[in-house]
C-alpha positions, 0 to 999 in steps of 0.5 A: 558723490553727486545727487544724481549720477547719469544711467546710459542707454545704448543709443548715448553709450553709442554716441559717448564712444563715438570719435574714439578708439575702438581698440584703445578702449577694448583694451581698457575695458579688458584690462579692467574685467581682468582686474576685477577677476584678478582681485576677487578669484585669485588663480581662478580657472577663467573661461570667457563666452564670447560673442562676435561683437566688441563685448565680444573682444572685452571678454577675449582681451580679459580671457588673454590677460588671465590665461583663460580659455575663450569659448565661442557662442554655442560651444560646449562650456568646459570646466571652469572656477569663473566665467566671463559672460561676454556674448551681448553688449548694450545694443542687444534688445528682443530675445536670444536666438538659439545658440546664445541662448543655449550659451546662456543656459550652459552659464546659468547651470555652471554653479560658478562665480559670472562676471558679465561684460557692461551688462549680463547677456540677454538683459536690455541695456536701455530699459532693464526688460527681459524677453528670454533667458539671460545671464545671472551674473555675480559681478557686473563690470559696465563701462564710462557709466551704469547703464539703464538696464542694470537698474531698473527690474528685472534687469537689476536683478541679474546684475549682481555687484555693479562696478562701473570702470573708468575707460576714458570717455567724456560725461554726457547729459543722460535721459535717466539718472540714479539718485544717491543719497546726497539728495538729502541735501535738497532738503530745506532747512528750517528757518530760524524764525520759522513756525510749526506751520512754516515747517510742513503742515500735511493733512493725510486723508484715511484710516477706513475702520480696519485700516487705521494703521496705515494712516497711522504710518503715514502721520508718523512718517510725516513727522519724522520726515520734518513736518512741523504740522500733522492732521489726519482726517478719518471715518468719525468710527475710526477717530478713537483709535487713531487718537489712542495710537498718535499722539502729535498728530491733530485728528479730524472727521473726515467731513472736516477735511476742506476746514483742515485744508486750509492750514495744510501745506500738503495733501496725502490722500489713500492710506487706509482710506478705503473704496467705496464711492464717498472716498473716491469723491472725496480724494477727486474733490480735493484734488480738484477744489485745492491748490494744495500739493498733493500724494495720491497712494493706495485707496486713493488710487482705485478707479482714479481719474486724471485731474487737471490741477497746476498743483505739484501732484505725485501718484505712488502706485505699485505694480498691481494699482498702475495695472489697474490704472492702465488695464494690463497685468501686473506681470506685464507692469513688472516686465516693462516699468519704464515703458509702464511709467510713461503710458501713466505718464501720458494718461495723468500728466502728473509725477508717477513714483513707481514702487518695487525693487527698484523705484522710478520717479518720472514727471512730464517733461524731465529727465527720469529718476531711478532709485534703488531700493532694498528687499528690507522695505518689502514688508506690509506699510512701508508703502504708507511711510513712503506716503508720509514722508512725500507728504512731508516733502511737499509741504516744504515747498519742493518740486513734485519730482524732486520731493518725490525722489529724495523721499524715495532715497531717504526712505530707503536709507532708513530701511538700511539704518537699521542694525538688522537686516530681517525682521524690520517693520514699518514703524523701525524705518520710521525710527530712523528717519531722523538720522538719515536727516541728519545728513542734510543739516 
């Protein structure tokens, strides 16, 4: 597998078809929806909703190959073991209009198996947005690639089972591309002759009294992240704890953050740092006054200004802190997280991590990364072990975007290393850092 595979929206699937038969590959993506059933509900009553379009005619070759029933758009929805959601392909965007979204409706109410054609009805192939009502599907068979829209939320939370079937296209350059999890091997490797300090040196600002633990995450994670060389500068109250609760880590004042800049490799500024106006300036002041590669997360984030800085900088915010930044609602964050992504792109002009479901990495100029997450990490301060692990990334000299990416992957992995799949804390996906590393060496 490679470290990224390609996400295609409707414009490059439209391209990537074009030249070639349009039968010949209705006929492969049919044949390959009928498989798909054929394995997985053996005997099955099939009916196919169809549109008028090519997804259309998938979805009526499936139906023939399975002796099902085909079901045009706005028809009453006869009784069925399986349906074949086949009524928009990738070039659907807005809403539904009547009769499909009645369809639509009439398959959300079957409470039976769906198996949606490229991409579950109503879902924007190209950005994963849902204006309306839309398909929830059990299995989604997509052609040549994964399309856009079947990763990023809220669309990748209707597509179930994603399979992406072969039906003879040639690989095209794509504008979005997912991360797996062979970007571990864009990890350094230690050197031989290589010091605690050659080997990652991060200093994480914050640790505000009550908040201590989130500063805690982030050092720990840095740590078992691979770095070397770990400083924490906190509030001189919150000193006690956190020398109490790390071990490894050298603990500061926060006054003392320039003097312990200057043996880090990286900055992570935010985790439990707290809001108040000295932090803020303390954050902007390092930011400016450092070429220190720097993650700026939580804390860190209130009332945050762009800074002109040539260091690589990552902000990690989710969609309740980038709403503050870009003054919108959350909900409109979570219902848009790529267009999203690119407004804070344009205001900050740095790196954007945007954490959910799914997690999107985008930088100036460069293709944007998407990585899939898992409900396990939805838990209180594996947001701040993301941080550290970013932090730690940094401070080994990797790119902004690609340190952020592989932190994201890696992150996700170790939330799926795990033995259990309920009950995890921030500190268990800690714990399995250095195994999901192991894959790199």
């Amino acid at each position: 597998m490679a470290e990224f595979e390609p996400l295609y929206t409707a414009e490059e699937m439209k391209a990537a078809e074009a030249g070639h038969d349009v039968e010949a590959l209705m006929e492969r993506a049919g044949g390959a929806v009928a498989t798909t059933i054929e394995r997985d509900y053996p005997g099955a009553r099939v009916v196919a909703v169809c549109g008028k379009g090519a997804n259309g005619g998938d979805g009526r070759i499936a139906a023939q190959k399975l002796g099902g029933q085909v079901v045009e758009v706005g028809a009453e929805l006869p009784p069925a073991d399986v349906v074949i959601d086949a009524i928009f392909g990738t070039g659907f965007h807005g809403e539904p209009r009547e009769e499909a979204a009645r369809s639509i409706g009439a398959i959300r109410s079957a409470n039976v198996p769906v198996v949606a054609v490229d991409v579950p009805s109503g879902v924007n192939a190209s950005s994963g947005e849902v204006s309306g009502i839309c398909v929830d599907a059990t299995t989604t068979v997509t052609f040549h690639g994964e399309k856009v829209g079947l990763a990023v939320a809220p669309g990748s939370l209707h597509a179930g089972n994603i399979e992406v079937v072969d039906i003879g296209l040639e690989d095209a350059e794509t504008k979005h591309a997912l991360v797996t999890s062979e970007i571990v091997h864009r990890l350094p490797p230690r050197g031989r002759g290589g010091n605690k300090y050659r080997s990652g040196s991060v200093l994480v600002v914050g640790g505000a009294p009550g908040l201590t633990g989130a500063v805690c995450l982030s050092a720990e994670a840095a740590f078992r992240a691979d770095a070397g060389y770990v400083t924490v500068c906190a509030p001189r109250e919150s000193l006690p704890i956190v020398e109490m609760r790390l071990l490894e880590a050298v603990k500061r004042p926060l006054e003392e953050a320039f003097e312990a800049a200057e043996r880090a490799g990286a900055l992570a500024l935010g985790p439990g740092l707290g809001r108040g106006d000295e932090a803020r300036q303390l954050v902007r002041r390092l930011l400016e006054e450092t070429q220190l590669p720097a993650i700026v997360d939580a804390d860190g984030l209130f009332d945050f200004d762009p800074v002109d800085r040539e260091a690589p900088t990552v902000l990690t915010p989710h969609s309740g802190e980038l709403a503050r930044l870009l003054d919108v609602e959350a909900a409109w964050i979570d219902a848009h997280r790529l267009e999203a992504v690119q407004r804070a792109l344009e205001r900050f002009d740095c790196v954007v991590l945007l954490k959910g479901s799914d997690t999107i990495v985008a930088a100036p100029g460069a293709r944007t990364l998407i990585s899939t997450g898992t409900p396990r990490l939805a838990t209180a301060g594996t947001g701040d072990v993301l941080t550290g692990i970013v932090g730690a990334f940094l401070s080994k000299g990797m790119d902004g975007q690609i340190a952020a990416a592989t932190a994201a992957r890696v992150h996700a992995d170790a939330a799926l290393a795990s033995l259990h799949a309920r009950g995890l804390i921030a500190s268990d996906v800690i714990a399995q850092l250095p195994g999901v590393l192991d894959a790199a060496v």
